[in-house]
C-alpha positions in Angstrom: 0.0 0.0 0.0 2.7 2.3 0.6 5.0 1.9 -2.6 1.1 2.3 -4.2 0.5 5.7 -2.3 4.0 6.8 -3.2 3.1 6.1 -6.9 0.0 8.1 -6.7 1.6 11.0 -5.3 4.5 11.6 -7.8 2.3 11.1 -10.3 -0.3 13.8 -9.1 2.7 16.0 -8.5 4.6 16.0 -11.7 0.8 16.9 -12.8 0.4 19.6 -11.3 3.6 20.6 -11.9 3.5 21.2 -15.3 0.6 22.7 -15.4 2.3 25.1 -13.0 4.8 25.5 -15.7 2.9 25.7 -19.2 1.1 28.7 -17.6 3.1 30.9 -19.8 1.8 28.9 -22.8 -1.6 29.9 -21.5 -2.0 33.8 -21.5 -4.1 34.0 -24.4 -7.1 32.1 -26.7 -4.6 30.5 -29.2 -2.1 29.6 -26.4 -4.8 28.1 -24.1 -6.8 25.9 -26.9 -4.2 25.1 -29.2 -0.8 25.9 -27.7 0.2 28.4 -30.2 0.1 26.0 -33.2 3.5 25.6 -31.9 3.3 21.7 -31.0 5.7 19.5 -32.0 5.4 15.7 -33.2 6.0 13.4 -30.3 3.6 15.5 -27.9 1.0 15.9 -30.8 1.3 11.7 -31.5 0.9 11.2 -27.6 -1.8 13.4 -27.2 -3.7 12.0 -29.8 -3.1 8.8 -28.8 -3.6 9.0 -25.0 -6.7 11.1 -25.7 -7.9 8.1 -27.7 -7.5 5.2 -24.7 -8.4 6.0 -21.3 -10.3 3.5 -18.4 -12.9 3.2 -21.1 -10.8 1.2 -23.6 -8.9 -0.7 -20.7 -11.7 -1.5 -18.3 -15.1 -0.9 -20.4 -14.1 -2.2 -23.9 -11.5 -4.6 -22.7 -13.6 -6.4 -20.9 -16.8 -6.1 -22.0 -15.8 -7.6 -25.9 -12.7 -9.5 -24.6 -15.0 -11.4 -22.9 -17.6 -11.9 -25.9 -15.2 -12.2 -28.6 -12.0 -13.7 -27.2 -9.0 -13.5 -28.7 -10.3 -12.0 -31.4 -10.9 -8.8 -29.5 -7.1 -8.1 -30.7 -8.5 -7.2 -33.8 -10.4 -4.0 -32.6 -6.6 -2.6 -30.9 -5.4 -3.4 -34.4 -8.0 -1.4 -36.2 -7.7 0.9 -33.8 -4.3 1.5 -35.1 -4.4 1.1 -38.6 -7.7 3.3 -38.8 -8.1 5.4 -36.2 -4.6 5.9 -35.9 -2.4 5.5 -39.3 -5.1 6.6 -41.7 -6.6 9.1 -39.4 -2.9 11.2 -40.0 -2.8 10.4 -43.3 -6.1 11.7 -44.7 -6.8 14.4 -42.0 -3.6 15.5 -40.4 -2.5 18.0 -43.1 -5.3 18.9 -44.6 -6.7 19.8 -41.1 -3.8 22.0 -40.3 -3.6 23.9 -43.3 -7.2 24.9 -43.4 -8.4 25.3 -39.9 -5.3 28.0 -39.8 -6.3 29.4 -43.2 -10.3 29.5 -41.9 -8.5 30.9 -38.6 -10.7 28.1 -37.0 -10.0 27.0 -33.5 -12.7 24.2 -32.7 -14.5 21.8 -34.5 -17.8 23.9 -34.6 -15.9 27.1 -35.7 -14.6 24.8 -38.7 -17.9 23.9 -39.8 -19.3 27.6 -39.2 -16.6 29.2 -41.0 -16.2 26.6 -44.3 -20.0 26.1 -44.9 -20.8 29.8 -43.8 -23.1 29.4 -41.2 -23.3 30.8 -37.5 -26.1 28.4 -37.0 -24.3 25.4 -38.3 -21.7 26.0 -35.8 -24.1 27.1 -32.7 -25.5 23.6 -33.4 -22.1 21.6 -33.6 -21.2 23.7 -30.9 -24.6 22.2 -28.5 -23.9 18.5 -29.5 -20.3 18.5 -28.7 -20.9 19.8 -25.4 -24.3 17.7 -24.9 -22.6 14.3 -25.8 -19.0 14.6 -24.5 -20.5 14.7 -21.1 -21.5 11.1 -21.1 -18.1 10.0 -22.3 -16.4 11.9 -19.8 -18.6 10.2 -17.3 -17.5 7.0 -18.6 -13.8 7.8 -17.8 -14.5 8.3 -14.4 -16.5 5.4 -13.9 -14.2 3.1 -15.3 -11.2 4.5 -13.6 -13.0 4.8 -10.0 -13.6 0.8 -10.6 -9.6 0.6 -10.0 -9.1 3.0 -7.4 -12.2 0.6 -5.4 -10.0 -2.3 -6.2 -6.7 -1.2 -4.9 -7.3 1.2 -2.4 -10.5 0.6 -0.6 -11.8 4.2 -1.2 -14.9 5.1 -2.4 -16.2 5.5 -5.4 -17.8 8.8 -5.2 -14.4 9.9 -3.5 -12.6 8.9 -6.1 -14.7 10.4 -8.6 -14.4 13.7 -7.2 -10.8 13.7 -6.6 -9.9 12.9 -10.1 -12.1 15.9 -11.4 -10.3 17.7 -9.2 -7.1 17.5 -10.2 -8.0 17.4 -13.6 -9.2 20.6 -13.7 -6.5 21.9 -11.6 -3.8 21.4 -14.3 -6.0 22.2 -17.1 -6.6 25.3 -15.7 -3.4 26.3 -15.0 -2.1 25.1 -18.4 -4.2 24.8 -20.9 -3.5 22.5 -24.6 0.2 22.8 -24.1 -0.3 21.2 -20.0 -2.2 18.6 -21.1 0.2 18.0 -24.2 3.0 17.4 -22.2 1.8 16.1 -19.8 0.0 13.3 -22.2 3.7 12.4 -23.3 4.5 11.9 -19.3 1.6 9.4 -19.2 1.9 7.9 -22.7 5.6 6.5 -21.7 4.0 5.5 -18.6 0.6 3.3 -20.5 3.8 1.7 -23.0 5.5 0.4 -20.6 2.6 -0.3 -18.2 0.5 -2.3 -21.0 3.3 -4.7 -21.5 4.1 -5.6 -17.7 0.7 -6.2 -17.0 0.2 -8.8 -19.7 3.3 -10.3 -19.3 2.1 -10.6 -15.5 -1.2 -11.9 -16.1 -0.3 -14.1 -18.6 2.6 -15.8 -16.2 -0.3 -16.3 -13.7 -1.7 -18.8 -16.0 1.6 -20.4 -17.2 2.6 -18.7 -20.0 0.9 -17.4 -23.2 0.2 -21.3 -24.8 -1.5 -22.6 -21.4 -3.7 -19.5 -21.5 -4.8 -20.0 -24.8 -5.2 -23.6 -24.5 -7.8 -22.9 -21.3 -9.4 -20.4 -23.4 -9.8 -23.2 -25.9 -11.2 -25.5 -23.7 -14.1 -23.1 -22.1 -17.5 -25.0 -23.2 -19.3 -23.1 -26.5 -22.4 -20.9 -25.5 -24.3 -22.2 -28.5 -26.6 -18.7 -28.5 -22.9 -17.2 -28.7 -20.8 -19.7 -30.9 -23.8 -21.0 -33.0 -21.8 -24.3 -31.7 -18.4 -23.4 -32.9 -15.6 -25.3 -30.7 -13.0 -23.2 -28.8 -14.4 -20.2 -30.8 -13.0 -17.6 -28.0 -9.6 -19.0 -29.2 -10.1 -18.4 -32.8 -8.5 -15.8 -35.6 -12.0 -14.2 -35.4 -13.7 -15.1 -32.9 -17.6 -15.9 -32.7 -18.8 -12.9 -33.8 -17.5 -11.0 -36.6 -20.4 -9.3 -37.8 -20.9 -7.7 -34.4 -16.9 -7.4 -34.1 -16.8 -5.1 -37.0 -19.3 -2.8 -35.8 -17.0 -2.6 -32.8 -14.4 -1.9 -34.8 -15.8 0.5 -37.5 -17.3 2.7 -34.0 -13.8 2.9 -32.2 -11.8 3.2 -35.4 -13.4 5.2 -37.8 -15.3 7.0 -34.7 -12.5 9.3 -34.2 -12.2 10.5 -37.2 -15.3 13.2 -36.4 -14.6 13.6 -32.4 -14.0 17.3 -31.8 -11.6 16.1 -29.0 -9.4 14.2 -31.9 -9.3 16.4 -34.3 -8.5 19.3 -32.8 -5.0 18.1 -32.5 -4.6 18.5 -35.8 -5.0 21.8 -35.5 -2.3 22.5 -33.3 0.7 20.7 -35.4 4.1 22.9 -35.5 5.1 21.9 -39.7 5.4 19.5 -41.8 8.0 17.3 -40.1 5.4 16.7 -37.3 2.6 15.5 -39.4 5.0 12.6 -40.9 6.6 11.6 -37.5 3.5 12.4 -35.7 2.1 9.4 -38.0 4.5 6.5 -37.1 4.7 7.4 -33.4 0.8 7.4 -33.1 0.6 4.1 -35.2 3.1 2.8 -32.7 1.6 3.5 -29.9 -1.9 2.4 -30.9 -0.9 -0.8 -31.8 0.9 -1.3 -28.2 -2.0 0.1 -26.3 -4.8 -0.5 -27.8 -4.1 -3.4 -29.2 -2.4 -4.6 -26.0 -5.2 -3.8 -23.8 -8.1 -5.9 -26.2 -5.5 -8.9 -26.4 -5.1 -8.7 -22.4 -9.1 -8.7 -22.2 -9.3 -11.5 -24.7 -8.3 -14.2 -21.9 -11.4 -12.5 -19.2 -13.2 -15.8 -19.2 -10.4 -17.2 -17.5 -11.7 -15.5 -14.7 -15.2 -15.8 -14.7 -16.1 -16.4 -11.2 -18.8 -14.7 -8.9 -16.7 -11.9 -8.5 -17.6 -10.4 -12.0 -21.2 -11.8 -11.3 -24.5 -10.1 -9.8 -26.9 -11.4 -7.6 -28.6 -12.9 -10.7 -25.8 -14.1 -12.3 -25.5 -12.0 -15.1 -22.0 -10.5 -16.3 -20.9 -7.5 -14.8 -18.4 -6.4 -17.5 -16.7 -3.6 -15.9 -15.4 -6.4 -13.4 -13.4 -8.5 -15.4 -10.4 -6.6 -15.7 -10.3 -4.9 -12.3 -10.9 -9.1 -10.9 -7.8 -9.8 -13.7 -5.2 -7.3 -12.3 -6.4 -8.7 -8.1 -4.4 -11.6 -8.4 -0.9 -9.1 -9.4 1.4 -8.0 -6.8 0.8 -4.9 -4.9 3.9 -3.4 -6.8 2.2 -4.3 -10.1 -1.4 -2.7 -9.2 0.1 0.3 -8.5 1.7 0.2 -11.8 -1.6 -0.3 -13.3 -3.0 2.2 -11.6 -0.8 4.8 -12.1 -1.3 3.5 -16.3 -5.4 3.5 -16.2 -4.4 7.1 -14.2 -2.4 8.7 -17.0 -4.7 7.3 -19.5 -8.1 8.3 -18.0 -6.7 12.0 -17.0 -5.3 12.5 -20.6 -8.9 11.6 -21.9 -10.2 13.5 -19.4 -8.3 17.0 -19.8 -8.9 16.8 -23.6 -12.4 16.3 -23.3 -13.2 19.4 -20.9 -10.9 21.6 -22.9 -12.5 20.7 -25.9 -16.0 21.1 -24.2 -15.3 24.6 -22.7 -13.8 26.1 -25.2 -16.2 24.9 -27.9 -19.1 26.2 -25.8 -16.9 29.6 -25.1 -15.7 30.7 -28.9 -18.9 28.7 -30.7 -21.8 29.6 -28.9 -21.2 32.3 -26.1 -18.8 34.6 -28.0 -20.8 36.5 -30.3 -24.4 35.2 -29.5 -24.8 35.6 -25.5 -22.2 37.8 -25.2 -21.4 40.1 -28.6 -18.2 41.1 -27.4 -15.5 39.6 -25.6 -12.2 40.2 -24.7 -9.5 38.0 -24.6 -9.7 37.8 -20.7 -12.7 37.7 -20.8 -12.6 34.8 -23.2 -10.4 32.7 -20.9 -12.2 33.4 -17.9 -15.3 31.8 -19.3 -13.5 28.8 -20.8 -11.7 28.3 -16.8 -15.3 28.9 -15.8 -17.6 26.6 -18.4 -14.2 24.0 -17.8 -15.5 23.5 -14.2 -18.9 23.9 -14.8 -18.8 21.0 -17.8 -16.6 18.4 -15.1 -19.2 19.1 -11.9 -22.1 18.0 -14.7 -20.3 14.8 -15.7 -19.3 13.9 -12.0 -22.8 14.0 -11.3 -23.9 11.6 -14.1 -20.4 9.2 -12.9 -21.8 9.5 -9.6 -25.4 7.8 -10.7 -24.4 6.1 -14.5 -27.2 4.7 -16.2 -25.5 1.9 -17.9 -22.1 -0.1 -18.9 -19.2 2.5 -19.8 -18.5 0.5 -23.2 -22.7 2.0 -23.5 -22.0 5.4 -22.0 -19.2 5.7 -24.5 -21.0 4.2 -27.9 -24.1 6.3 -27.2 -21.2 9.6 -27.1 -19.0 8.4 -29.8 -22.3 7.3 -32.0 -23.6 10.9 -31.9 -20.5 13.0 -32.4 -19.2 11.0 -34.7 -22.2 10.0 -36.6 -22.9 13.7 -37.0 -19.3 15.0 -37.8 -17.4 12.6 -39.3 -18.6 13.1 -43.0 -19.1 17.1 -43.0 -15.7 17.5 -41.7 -14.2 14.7 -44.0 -15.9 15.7 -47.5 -15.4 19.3 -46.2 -11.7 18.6 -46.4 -11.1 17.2 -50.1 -14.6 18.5 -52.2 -16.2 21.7 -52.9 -19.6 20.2 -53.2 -20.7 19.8 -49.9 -23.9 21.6 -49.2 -25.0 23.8 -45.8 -27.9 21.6 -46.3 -25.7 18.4 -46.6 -24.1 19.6 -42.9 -27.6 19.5 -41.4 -28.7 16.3 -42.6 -25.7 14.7 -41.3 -26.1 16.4 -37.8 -30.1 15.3 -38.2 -28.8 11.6 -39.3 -26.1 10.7 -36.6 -28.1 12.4 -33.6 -31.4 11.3 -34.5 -30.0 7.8 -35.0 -28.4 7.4 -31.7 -30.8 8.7 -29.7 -33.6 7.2 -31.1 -31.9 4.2 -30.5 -32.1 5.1 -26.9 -35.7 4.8 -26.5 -36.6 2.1 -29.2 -33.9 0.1 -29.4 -34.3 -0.9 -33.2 -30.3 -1.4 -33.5 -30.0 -3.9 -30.0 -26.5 -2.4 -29.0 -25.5 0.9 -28.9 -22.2 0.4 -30.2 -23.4 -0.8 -33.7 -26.0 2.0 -33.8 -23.0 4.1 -33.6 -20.9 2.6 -36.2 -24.5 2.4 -37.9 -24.7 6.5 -37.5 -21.2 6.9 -39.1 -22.1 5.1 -42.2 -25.5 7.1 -42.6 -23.6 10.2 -42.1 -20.9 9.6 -45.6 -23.6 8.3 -47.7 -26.6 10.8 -46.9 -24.0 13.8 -47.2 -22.9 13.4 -51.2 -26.3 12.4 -51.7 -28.0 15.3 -49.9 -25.2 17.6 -51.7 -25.8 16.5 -55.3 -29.7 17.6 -54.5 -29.4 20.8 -52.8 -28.0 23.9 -53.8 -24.4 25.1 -53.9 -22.2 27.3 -52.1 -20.8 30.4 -54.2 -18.0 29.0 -56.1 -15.4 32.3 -55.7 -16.5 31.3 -51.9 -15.3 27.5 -51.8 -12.6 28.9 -54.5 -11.1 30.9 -51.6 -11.3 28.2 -49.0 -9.4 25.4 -51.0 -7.0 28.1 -52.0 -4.9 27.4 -48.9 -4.1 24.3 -50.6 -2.6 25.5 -53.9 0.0 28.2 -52.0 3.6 27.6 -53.0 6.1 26.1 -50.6 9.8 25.7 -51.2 11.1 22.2 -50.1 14.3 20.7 -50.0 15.1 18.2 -52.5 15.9 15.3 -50.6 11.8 15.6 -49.4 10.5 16.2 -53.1 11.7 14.8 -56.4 11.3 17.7 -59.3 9.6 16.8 -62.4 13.2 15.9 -64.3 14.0 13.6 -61.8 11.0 11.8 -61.6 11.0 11.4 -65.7 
């Protein structure tokens, strides 16, 4: 308990520590949301990737499809990589940069107000960002509170309350460039975490071949495995249909979250794009695919500790009832990992709320004129205001976090993803295009709520996404245009002439 407590509080100090110190990065609007546009690769990849996988990856989605799926949960870290990850850089990471600075757009919702034109398109984006990132951030602190029960004894509503605390604290202080580096701290710490604690859990059932054996030897539900023999051992488990929908929501999903793409928008050059690309690959296969493999084996422990009174499967149990059987030294490693990834999610997600709800729908419409004091004040303000809201629904949650999450992810992502996407790379996208797509991937997810036509949320989600990039071209072709010398001089950022070193760019001679 001690060597756990001594964890905790060097990792809560170097926290607030560097908050204390990026408060020079944080004196005004472009410094606080964006860090100047000054950020280089390494903390750009970690901060995208530790805002991507917090407690609701390693204890919600871990266990909850680990356990359903098996081995073949892998498969959703792995997509998590090459999609969310890989691809995510490649198709958005420059094009982001280059016209949310020409558009002289800081959040999501100013993008879409400022490239389709519209105040009320971004007053709108502006009220479902901060609407649905409050369940997800609820998520976070349930799943990481599970842990903290675990290993400490404390709880729950304690721990809650503490981590908001402290999260806001440093956020405060700092602002994007605090929680950038301070995502690097905790991204080295969830690398090297990841790997001890499989190698750990895995040695507790005699090696990696023993587990999988046991895993192959666990009796087939046949309303599961339609009959299928050791299927929780198998290349793709007994599932796949559901399994993609898993993976198309927590791939492709991030692609249209406001708290994803906004790092985008603060990458230094051109150098930081490309490295920013392998590092974040890199780490998403370690993490997140480390962290579905590790859940994978969960039947393994299937006993009445993951169990409730009627003997259903309480899902956000199985990894907390994995990591009991570690050594003390081992959970306070883990804890320190679900820590730095839970408060990395956690500070992106009430930056991106406040200052969304600040510049997008205060600024100009509340209050007509604002100063930049006046600015940050109301983002330190509306930060604390949008944490006290979610530790209220963590407090009381309705449902599993892997639900809390796919209900958030479905909503935003099912009404960003393809205005933001086709808004990048075509001229044709229509204001009306926009709304149907906010219409489509709301409506979708939260009718899905109530009626229940799509029977998990997480494949309504991933259902939402898919709506969104076929209804938008279709809507567009219909509906009329923008002014061309308008979309003319947004996509004009991307013919400007650059000079580049030759040994980045062959010239035309060489090429022939």
């Amino acid at each position: 308990m001690i060597a756990k407590i001594i964890m905790l509080i060097l990792f809560f100090g170097s926290m607030i520590a560097v908050g204390l110190y990026s408060r020079k990065h944080a004196t005004n609007v472009d410094d606080f949301v964006l860090g100047g546009r000054g950020v280089g690769p390494w903390l750009t990849a970690f901060a995208y990737g530790t805002s991507y996988f917090s407690a609701v990856v390693f204890v919600g989605y871990a266990g909850q499809f680990g356990y359903k799926y098996g081995l073949s949960a892998t498969w959703i870290g792995l997509g998590n990589a090459l999609i969310g990850s890989l691809l995510a850089w490649v198709i958005l990471g420059r094009r982001t940069r280059i016209m949310s600075k020409h558009l002289k757009a800081k959040t999501m919702p100013d993008y879409f107000g400022k490239r389709y034109d519209s105040k009320a398109l971004r007053l709108a984006a502006s009220a479902i960002s901060f609407i649905f990132l409050i369940p997800y951030t609820a998520s976070v602190y349930n799943g990481l509170s599970r842990l903290f029960e675990m290993a400490f004894n404390i709880p729950y509503a304690v721990c809650v309350i503490v981590m908001a605390a402290l999260t806001c604290v440093y956020v405060i202080l700092g602002g994007y460039m605090a929680t950038a580096i301070n995502d690097f701290i905790q991204g080295i710490i969830m690398l090297f975490g990841i790997v001890a604690v499989i190698v750990a859990v895995l040695n507790g059932q005699g090696g990696f071949m023993e587990a999988v054996f046991k895993l192959s030897e666990i009796p087939s539900d046949v309303a599961i495995t339609q009959g299928q023999q050791g299927a929780f051992a198998s290349f793709f488990g007994p599932d796949p249909l559901n399994l993609l929908g898993v993976v198309i929501l927590t791939s492709l999903g991030t692609w249209g979250l406001p708290q994803m793409v906004h790092k985008f928008y603060a990458i230094k050059d051109e150098k930081a794009v490309k490295t920013g690309t392998i590092i974040s690959t890199i780490f998403a296969v370690v993490v997140s695919g480390g962290c579905y493999f590790l859940g994978g084996f969960g039947r393994l422990f299937d006993t009445d500790a993951i169990r409730n009174a009627e003997g259903g499967i309480i899902y956000d149990a199985i990894i907390p009832t994995m990591l009991n059987t570690l050594p003390d030294i081992l959970i306070g490693i883990v804890i320190v990992l679900v820590l730095s990834a839970s408060m990395s999610t956690l500070s992106s997600l009430v930056l991106t709320s406040s200052s969304t709800l600040t510049l997008d729908f205060i600024k100009g419409t509340v209050i007509k004129k604002m100063s930049d004091k006046q600015q940050l004040l109301w983002m330190r303000v509306l930060l604390v205001f949008f944490v006290v809201i979610s530790v209220v629904l963590a407090l009381d949650p309705p449902t599993f976090i892997a639900q809390l999450m796919g209900i958030s992810w479905g909503a935003l992502a099912g009404a960003f993803l393809a205005p933001f996407l086709y808004g990048l790379y075509w001229k044709g996208v229509t204001k009306a295009a926009v709304w149907a797509s906010f219409i489509t991937g709301v409506g979708i997810t939260v009718l899905n709520m109530f009626i229940k036509f799509i029977a998990s949320p997480i494949n309504a989600g991933a259902a939402a996404m898919v709506a969104g990039l076929i209804v938008v071209p279709i809507v567009s072709l219909i509906t009329p245009k923008m002014k061309k010398e308008d979309t003319d001089k947004i996509f004009a950022c991307y013919e400007e002439k650059v000079t580049v070193e030759k040994k980045l760019v062959l010239t035309k001679e060489e090429q022939e």
